[in-house]
PASEBA-1860 file (N, C-alpha, C; in nm, 3 decimals):
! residues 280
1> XXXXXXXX> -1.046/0.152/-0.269/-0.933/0.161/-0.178/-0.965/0.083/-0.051 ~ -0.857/0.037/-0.040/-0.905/-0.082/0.080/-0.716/-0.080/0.193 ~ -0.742/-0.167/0.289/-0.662/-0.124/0.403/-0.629/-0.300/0.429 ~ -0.543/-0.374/0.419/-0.540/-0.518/0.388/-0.415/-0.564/0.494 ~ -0.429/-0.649/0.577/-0.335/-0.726/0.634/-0.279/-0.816/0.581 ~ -0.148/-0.826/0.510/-0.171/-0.961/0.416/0.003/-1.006/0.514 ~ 0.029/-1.137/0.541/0.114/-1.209/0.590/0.262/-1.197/0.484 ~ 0.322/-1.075/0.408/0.390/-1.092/0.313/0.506/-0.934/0.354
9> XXXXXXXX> 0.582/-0.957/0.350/0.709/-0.842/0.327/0.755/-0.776/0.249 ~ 0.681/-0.817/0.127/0.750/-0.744/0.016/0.624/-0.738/-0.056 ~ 0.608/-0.616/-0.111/0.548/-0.528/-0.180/0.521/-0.580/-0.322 ~ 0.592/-0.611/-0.382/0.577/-0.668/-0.505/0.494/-0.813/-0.485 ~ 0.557/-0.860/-0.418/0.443/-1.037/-0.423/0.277/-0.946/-0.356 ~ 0.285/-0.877/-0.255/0.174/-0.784/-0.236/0.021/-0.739/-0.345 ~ 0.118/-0.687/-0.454/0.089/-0.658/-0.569/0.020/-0.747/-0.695 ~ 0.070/-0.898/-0.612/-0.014/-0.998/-0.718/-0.094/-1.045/-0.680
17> XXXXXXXX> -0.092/-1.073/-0.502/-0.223/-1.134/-0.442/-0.326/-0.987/-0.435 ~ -0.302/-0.875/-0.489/-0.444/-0.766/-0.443/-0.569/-0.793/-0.577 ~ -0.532/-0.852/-0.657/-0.652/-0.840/-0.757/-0.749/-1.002/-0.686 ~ -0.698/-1.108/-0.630/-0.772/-1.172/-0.563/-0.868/-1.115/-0.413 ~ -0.774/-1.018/-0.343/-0.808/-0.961/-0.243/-0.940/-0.890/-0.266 ~ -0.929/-0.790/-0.396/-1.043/-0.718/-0.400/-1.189/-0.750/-0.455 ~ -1.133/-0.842/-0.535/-1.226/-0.950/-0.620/-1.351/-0.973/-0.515 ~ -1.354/-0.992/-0.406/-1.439/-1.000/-0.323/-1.541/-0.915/-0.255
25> XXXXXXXX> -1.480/-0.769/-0.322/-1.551/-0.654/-0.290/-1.638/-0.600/-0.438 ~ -1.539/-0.618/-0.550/-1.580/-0.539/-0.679/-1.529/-0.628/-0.770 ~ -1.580/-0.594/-0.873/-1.566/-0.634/-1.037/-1.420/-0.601/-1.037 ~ -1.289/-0.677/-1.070/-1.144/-0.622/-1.106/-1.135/-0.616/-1.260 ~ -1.257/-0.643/-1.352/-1.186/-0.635/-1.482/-1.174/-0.486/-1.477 ~ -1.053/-0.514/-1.568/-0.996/-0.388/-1.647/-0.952/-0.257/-1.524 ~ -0.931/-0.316/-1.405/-0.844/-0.276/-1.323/-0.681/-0.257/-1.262 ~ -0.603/-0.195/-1.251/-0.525/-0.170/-1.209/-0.461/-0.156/-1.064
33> XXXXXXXX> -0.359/-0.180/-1.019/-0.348/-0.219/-0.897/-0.226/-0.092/-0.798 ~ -0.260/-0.071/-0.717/-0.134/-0.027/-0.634/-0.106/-0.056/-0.521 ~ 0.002/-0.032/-0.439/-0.021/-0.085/-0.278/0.105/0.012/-0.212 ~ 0.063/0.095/-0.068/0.159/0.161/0.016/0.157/0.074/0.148 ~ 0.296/0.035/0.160/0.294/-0.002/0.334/0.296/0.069/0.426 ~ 0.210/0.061/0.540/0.142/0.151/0.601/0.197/0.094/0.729 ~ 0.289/0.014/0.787/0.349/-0.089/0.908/0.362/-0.262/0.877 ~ 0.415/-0.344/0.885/0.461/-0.430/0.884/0.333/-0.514/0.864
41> XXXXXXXX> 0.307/-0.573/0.750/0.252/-0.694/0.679/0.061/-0.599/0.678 ~ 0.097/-0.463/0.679/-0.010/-0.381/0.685/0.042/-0.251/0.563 ~ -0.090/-0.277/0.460/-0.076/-0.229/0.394/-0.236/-0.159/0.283 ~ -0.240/-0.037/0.272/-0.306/0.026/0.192/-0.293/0.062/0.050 ~ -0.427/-0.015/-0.020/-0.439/-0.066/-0.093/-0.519/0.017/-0.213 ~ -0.503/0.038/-0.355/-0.577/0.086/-0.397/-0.587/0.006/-0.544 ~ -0.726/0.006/-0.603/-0.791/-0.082/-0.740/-0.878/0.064/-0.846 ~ -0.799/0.052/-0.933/-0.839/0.187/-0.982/-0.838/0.184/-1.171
49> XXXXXXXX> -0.938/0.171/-1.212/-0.967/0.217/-1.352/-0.893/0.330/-1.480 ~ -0.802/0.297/-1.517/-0.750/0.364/-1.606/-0.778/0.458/-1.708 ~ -0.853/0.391/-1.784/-0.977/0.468/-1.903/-1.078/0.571/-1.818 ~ -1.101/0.549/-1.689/-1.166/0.653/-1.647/-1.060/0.764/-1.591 ~ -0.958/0.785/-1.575/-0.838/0.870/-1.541/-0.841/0.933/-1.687 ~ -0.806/0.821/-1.787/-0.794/0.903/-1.917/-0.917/0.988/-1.945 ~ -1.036/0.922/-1.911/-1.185/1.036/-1.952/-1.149/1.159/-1.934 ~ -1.129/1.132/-1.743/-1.137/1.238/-1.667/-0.992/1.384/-1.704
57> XXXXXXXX> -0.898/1.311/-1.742/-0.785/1.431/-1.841/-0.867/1.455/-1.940 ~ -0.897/1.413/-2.038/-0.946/1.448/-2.160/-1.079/1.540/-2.156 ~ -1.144/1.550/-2.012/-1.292/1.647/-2.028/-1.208/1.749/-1.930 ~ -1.093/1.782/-1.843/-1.046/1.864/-1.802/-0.982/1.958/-1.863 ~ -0.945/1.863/-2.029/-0.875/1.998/-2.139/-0.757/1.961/-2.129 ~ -0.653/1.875/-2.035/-0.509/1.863/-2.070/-0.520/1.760/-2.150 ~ -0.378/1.780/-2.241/-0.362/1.664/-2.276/-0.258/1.543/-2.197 ~ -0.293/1.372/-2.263/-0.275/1.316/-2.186/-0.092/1.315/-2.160
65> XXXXXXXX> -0.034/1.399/-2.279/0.098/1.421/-2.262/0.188/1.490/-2.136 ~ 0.069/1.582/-2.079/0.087/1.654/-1.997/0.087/1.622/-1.840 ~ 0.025/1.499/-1.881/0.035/1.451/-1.702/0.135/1.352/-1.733 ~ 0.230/1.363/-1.624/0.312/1.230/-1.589/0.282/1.166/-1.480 ~ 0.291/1.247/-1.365/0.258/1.124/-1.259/0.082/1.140/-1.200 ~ 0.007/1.101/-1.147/-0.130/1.022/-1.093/-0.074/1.024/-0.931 ~ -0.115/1.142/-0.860/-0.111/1.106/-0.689/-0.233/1.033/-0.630 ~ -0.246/0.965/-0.549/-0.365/0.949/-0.479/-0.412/1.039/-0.351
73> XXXXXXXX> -0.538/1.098/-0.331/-0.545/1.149/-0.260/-0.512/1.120/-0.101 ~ -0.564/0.991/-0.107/-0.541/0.915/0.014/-0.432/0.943/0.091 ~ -0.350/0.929/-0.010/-0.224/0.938/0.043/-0.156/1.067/0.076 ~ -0.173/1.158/-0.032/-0.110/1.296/0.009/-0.183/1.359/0.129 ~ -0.311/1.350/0.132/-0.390/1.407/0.226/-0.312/1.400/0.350 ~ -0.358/1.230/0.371/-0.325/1.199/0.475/-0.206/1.254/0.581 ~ -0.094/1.299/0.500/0.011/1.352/0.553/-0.029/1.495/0.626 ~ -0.127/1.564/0.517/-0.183/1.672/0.545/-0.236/1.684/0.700
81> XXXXXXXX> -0.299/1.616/0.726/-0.401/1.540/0.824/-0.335/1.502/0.984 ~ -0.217/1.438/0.899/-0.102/1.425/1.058/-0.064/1.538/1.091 ~ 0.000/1.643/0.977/0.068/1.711/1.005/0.013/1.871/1.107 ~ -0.111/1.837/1.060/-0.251/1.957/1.119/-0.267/1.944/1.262 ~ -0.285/1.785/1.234/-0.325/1.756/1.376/-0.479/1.779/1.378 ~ -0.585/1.754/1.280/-0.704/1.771/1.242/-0.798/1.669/1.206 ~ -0.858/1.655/1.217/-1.000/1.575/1.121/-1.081/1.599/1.030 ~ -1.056/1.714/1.001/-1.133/1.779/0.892/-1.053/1.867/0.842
89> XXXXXXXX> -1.067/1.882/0.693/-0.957/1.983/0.631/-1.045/1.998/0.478 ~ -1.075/2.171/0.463/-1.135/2.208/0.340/-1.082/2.234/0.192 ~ -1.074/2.159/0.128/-0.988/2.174/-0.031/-1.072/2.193/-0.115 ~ -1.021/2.315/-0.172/-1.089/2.366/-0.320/-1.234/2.371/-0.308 ~ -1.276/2.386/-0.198/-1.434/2.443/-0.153/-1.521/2.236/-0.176 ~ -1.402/2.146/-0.153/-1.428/2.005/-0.111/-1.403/2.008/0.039 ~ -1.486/1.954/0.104/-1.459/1.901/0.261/-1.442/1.794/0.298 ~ -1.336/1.726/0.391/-1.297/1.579/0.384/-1.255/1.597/0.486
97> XXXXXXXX> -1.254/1.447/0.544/-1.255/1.413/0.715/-1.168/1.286/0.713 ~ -1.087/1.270/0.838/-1.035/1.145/0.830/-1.098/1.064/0.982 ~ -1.117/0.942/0.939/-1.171/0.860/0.999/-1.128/0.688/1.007 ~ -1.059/0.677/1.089/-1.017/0.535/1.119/-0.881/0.538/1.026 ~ -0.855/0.638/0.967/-0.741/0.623/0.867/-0.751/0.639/0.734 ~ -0.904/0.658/0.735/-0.945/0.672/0.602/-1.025/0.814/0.557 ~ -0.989/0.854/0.428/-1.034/1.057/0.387/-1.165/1.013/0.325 ~ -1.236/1.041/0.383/-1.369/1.045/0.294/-1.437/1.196/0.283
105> XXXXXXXX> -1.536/1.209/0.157/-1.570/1.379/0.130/-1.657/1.365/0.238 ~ -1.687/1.495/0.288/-1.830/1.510/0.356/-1.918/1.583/0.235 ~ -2.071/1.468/0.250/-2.174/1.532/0.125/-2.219/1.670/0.194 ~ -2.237/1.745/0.051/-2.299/1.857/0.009/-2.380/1.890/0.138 ~ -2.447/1.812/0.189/-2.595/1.848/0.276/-2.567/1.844/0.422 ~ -2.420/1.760/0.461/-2.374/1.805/0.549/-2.244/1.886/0.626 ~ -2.214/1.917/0.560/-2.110/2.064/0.559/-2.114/2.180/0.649 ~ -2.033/2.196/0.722/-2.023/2.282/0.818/-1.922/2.361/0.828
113> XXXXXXXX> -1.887/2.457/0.897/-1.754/2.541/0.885/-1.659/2.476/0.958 ~ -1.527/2.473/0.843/-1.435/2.420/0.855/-1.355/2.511/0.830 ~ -1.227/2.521/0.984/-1.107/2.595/0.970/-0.988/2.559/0.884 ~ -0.969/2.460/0.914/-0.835/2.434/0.802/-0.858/2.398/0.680 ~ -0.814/2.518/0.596/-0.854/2.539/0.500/-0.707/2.530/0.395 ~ -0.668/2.453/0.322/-0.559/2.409/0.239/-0.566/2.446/0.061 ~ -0.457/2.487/0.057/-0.437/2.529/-0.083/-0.368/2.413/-0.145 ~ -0.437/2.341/-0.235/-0.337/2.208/-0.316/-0.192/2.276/-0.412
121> XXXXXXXX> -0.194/2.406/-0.390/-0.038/2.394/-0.493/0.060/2.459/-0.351 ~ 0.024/2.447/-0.256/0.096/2.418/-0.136/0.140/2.282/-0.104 ~ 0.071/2.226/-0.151/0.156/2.039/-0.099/0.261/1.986/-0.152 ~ 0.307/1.954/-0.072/0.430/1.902/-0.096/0.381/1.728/-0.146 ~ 0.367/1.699/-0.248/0.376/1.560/-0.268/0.490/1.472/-0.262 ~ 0.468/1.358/-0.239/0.505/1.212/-0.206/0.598/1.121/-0.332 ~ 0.627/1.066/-0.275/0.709/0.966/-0.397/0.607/0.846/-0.455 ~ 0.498/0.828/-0.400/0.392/0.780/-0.399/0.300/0.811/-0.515
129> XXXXXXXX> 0.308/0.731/-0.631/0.240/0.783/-0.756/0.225/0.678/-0.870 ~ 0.166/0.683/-0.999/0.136/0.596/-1.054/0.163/0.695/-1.188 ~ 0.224/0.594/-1.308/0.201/0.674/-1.467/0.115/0.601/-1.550 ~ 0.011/0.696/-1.598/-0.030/0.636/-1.698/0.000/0.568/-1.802 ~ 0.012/0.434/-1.832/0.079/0.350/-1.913/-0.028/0.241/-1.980 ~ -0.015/0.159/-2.071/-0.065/0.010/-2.120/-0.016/-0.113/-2.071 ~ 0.101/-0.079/-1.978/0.118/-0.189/-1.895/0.032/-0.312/-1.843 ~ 0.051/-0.412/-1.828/-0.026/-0.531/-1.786/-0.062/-0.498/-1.614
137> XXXXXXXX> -0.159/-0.478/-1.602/-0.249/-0.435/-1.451/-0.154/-0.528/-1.284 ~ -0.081/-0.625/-1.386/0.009/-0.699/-1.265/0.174/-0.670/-1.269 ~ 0.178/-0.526/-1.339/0.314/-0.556/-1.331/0.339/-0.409/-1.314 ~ 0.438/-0.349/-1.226/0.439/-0.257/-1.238/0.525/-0.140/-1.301 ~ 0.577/-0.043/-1.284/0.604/0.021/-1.424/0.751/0.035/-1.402 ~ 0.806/-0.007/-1.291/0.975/-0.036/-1.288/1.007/-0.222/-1.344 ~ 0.898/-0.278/-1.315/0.905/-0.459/-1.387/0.905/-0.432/-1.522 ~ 0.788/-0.317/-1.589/0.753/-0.331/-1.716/0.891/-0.274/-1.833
145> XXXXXXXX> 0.955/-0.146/-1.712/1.084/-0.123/-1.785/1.212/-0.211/-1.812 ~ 1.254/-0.292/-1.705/1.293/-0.442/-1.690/1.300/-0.493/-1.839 ~ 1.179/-0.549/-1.832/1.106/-0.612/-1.934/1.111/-0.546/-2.080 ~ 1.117/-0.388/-2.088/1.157/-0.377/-2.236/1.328/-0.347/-2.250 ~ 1.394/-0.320/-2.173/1.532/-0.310/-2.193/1.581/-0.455/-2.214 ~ 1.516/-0.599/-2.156/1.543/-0.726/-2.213/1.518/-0.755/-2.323 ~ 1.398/-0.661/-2.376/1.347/-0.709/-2.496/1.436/-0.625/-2.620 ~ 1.460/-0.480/-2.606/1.593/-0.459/-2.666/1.670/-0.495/-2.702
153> XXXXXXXX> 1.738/-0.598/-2.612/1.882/-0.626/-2.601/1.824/-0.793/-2.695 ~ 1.703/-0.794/-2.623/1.711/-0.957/-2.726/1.693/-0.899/-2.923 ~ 1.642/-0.724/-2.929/1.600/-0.730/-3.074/1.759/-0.715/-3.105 ~ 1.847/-0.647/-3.039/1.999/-0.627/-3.137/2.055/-0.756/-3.176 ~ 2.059/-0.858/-3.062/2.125/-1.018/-3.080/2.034/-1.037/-3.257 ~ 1.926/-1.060/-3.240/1.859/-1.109/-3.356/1.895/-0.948/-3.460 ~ 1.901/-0.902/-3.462/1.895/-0.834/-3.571/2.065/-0.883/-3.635 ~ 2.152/-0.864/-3.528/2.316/-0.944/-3.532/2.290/-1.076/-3.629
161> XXXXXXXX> 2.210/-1.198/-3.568/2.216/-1.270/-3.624/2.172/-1.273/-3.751 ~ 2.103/-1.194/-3.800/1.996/-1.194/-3.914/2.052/-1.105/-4.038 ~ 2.160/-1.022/-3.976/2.294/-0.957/-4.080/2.379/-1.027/-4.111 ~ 2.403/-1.151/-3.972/2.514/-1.228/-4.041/2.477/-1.345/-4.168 ~ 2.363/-1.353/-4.101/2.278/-1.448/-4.187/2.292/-1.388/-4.354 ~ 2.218/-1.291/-4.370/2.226/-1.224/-4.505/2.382/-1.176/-4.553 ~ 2.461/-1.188/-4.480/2.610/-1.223/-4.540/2.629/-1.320/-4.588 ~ 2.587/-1.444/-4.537/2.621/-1.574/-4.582/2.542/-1.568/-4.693
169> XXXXXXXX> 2.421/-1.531/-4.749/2.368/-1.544/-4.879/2.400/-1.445/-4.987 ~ 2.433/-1.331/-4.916/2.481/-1.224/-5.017/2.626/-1.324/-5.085 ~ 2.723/-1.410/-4.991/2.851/-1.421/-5.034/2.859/-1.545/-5.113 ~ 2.788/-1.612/-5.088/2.739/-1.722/-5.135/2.776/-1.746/-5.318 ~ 2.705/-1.656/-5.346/2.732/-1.640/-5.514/2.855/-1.588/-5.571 ~ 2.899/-1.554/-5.472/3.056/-1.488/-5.533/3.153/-1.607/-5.494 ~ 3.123/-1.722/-5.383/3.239/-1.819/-5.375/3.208/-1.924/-5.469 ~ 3.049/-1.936/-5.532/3.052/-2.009/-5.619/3.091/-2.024/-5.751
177> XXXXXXXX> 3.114/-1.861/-5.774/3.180/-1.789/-5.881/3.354/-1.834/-5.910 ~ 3.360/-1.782/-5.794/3.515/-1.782/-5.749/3.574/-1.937/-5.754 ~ 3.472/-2.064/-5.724/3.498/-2.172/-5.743/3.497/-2.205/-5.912 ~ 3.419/-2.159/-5.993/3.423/-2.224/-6.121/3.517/-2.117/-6.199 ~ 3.592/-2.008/-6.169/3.686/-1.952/-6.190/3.816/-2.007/-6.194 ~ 3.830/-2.084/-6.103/3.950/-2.160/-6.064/3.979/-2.246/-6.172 ~ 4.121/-2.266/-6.187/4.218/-2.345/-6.354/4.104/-2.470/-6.363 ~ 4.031/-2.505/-6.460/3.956/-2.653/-6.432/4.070/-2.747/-6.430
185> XXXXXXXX> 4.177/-2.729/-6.440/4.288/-2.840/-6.425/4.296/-2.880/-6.269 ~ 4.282/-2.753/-6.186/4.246/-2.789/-6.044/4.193/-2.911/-6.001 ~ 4.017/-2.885/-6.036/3.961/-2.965/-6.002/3.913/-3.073/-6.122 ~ 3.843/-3.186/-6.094/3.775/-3.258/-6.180/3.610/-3.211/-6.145 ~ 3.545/-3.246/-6.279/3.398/-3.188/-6.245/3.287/-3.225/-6.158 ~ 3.341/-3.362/-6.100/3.295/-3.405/-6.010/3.334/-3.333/-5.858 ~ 3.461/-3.323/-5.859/3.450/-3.218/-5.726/3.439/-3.039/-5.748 ~ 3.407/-3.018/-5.865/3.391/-2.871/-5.889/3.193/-2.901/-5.833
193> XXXXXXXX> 3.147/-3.007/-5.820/2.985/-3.045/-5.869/2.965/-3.039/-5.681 ~ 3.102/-3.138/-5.620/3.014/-3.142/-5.482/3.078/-3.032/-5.405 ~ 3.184/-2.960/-5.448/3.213/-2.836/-5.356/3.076/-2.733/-5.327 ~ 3.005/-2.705/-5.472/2.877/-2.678/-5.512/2.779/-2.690/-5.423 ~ 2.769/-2.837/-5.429/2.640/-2.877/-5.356/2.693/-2.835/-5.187 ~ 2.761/-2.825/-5.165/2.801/-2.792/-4.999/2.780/-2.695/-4.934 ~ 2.803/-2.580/-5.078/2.762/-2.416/-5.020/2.622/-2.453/-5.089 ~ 2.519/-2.508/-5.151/2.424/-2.527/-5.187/2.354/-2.597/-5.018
201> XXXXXXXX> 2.423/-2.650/-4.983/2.330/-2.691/-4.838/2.350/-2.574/-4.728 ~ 2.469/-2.521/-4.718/2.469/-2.426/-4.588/2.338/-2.303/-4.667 ~ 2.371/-2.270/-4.800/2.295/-2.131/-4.819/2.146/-2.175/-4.776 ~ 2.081/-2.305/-4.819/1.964/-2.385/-4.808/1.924/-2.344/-4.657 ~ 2.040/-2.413/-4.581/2.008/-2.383/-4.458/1.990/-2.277/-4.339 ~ 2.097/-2.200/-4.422/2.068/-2.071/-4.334/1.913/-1.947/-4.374 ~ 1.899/-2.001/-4.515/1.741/-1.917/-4.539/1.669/-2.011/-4.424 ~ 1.629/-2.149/-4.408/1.538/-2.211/-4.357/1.578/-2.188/-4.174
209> XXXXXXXX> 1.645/-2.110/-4.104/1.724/-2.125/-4.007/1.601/-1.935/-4.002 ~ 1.644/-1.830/-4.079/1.548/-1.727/-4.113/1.450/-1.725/-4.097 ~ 1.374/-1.791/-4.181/1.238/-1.817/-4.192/1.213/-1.870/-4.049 ~ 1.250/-2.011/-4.007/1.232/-2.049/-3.895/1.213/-1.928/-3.730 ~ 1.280/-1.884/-3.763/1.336/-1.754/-3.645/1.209/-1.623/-3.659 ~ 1.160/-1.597/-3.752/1.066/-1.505/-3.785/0.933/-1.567/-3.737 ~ 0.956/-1.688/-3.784/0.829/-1.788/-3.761/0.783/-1.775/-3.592 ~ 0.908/-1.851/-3.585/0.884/-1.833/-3.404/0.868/-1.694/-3.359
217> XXXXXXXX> 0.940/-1.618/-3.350/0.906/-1.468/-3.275/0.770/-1.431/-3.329 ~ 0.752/-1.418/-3.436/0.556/-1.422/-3.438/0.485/-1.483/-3.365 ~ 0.518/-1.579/-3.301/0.450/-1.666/-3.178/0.400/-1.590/-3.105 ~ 0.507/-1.480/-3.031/0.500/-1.430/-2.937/0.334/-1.321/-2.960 ~ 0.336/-1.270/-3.082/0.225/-1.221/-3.137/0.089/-1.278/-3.110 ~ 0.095/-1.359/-3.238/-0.024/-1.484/-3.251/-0.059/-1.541/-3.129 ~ 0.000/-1.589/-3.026/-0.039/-1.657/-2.945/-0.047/-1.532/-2.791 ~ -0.015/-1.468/-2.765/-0.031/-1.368/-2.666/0.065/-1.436/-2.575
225> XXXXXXXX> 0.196/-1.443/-2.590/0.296/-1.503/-2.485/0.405/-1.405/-2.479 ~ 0.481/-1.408/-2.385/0.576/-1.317/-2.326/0.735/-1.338/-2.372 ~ 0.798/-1.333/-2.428/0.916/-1.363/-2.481/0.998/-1.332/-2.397 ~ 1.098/-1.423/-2.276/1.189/-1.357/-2.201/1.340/-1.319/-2.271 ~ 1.376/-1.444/-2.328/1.535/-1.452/-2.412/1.484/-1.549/-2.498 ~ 1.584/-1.566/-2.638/1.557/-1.630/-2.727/1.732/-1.672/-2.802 ~ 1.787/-1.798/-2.762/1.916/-1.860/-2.808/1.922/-1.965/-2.923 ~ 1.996/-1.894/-2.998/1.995/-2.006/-3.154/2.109/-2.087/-3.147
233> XXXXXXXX> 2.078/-2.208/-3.135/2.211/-2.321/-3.155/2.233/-2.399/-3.240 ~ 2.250/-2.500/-3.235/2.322/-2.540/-3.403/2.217/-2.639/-3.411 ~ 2.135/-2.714/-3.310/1.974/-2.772/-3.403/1.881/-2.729/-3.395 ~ 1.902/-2.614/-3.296/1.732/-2.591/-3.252/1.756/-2.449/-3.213 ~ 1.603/-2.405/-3.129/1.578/-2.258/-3.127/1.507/-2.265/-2.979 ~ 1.619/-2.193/-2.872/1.520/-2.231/-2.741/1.457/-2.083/-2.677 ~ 1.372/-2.037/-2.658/1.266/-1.943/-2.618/1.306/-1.964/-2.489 ~ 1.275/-1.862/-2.397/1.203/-1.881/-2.254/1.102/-1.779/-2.223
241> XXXXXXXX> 0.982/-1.873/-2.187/0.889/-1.769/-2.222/0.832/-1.789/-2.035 ~ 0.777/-1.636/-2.054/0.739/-1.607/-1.876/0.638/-1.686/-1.832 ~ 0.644/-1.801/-1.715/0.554/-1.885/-1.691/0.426/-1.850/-1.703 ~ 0.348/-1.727/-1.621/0.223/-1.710/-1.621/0.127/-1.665/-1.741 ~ 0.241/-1.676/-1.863/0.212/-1.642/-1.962/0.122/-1.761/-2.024 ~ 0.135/-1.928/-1.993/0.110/-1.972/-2.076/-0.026/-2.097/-1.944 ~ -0.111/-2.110/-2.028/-0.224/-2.210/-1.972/-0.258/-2.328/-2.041 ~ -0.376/-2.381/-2.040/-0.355/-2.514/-2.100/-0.455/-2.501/-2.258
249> XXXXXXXX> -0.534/-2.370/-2.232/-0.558/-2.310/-2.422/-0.453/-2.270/-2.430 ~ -0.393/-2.189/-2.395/-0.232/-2.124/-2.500/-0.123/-2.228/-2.536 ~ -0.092/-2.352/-2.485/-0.055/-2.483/-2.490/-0.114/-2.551/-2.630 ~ -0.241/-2.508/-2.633/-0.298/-2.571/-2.751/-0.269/-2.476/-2.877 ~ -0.292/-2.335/-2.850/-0.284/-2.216/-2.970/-0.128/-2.230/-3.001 ~ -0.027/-2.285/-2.890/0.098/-2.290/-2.965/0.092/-2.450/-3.072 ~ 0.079/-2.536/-2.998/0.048/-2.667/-3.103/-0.039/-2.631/-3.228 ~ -0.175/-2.606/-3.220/-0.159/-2.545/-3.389/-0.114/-2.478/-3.463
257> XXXXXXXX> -0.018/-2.373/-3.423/0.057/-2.287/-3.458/0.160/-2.358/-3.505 ~ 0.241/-2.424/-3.465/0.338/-2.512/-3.462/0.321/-2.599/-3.560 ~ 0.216/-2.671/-3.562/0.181/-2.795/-3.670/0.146/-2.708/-3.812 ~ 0.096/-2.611/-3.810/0.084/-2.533/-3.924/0.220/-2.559/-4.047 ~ 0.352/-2.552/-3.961/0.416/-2.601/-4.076/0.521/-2.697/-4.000 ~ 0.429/-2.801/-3.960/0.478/-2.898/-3.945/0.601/-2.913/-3.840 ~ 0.674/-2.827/-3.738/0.771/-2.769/-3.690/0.791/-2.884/-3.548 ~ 0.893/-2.965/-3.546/0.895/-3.029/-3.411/0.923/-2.878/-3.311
265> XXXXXXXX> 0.865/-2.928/-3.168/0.881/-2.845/-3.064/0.873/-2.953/-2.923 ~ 0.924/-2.854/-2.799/0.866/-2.945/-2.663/0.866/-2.793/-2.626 ~ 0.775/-2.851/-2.497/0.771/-2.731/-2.361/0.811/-2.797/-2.270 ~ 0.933/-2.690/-2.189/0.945/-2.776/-2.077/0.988/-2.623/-1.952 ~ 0.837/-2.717/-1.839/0.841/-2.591/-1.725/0.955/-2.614/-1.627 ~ 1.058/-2.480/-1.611/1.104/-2.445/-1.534/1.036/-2.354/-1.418 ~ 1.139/-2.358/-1.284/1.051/-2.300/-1.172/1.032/-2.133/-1.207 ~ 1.127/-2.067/-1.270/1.068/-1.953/-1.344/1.055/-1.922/-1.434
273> XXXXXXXX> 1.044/-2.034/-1.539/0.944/-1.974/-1.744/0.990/-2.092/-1.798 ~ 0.941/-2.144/-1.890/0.860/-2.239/-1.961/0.982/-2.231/-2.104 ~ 1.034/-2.359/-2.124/1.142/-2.370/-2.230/1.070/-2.422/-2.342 ~ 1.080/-2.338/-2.472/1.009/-2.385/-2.585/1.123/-2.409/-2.620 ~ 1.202/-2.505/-2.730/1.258/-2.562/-2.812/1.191/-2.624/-2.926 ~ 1.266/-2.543/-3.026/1.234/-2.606/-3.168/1.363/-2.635/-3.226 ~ 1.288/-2.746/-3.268/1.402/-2.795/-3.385/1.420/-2.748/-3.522 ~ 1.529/-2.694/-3.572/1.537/-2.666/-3.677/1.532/-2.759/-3.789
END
């Protein structure tokens, strides 16, 4: 936990420069991030380990179903602390002091009698909290919801398209039916042959239009990239995938991916995500 002046107004851009910020103090792998504004371009900061939260539920006996929200002490205390009008305040036979703004325990060896003495299911907690999630450590858990209600809405479009699709092949055999049904006085066998071949190219094409579409959204898999929206048009297949998603190895893991079956593509960066287009 750290206390950071950073030149920025908003909380969220906040949130992406703190894993550089702390980097300078500690190891950030496999860290997680939070941040409270504490006054104007002043803000308190916290870098905090997940799997050790989960340890720490799992040797306490709850399960992890049972917790929803993660307070920080820092923070609830602190209110505690104003509201006393104190520097020292005793919890759960823990003693903690505030100093410069900051709660630190007092060790075991120096402990002294302390009057204000606080019951934790007396506090009133804060809106100030974190859920345990698998979320990406830079995003936080109102972005990450964002992010799957887009991804929803992009699985119904494709699932839409991919019913209509299997209409066109389910029907396919019944108009070809329905064509050689017809008086042969109608037609001559030459146009009974290329009416044929015509629904013989759309059915052709709409399996390879399938396949194609499956192909690509596995991308998103195989290659570890972010799928924002995904629009099918009549030559091609355009992605937009989230800029910071992609570097100049994942550039390459999509090109072999891609050449695997041979598939024209381009990338092209926009100022917010990266346009894949394939050609069908």
């Amino acid at each position: 936990m750290r206390i950071f002046d950073v030149p920025i107004d908003n909380k969220k851009q906040v949130l992406t420069v703190l894993p550089s910020l702390f980097e300078e103090f500690i190891d950030i792998t496999n860290l997680k991030f939070y941040v409270k504004e504490l006054s104007k371009e002043r803000y308190l900061s916290f870098a905090y380990d997940e799997n050790k939260i989960f340890d720490a539920i799992i040797n306490s006996g709850l399960e992890l179903a049972q917790v929803k929200k993660i307070y920080f002490s820092q923070i609830e205390f602190l209110n505690q602390f104003k509201s006393q009008s104190t520097n020292y305040i005793k919890v759960d036979d823990v003693s903690i002091s505030l100093s410069k703004d900051i709660i630190v325990k007092i060790p075991d060896n120096m402990k002294f009698q302390i009057e204000n003495i606080l019951d934790v299911n007396e506090i009133i907690l804060s809106k100030e909290s974190i859920s345990i999630s698998t979320h990406s450590k830079y995003i936080d858990d109102k972005t990450s919801n964002t992010y799957s209600i887009l991804l929803f809405l992009l699985s119904i479009l494709l699932v839409v398209k991919i019913v209509s699709n299997y209409n066109v092949v389910d029907t396919y055999e019944e108009k070809v039916n329905h064509i050689k049904n017809i008086d042969n006085k109608s037609f001559s066998s030459i146009q009974l042959k290329s009416i044929i071949k015509k629904y013989d190219k759309i059915y052709s094409k709409e399996l390879q239009t399938r396949e194609l579409l499956f192909y690509v959204l596995e991308l998103s898999r195989v290659v570890n990239i972010e799928i924002q929206s995904l629009e099918l048009e009549v030559n091609k297949i355009q992605v937009k995938i989230k800029d910071n998603t992609i570097d100049k190895s994942t550039e390459n893991k999509i090109k072999q991916y891609m050449k695997k079956k041979n598939i024209q593509y381009s990338l092209k960066r926009n100022p917010k995500y990266i346009l894949l287009e394939v050609q069908k």
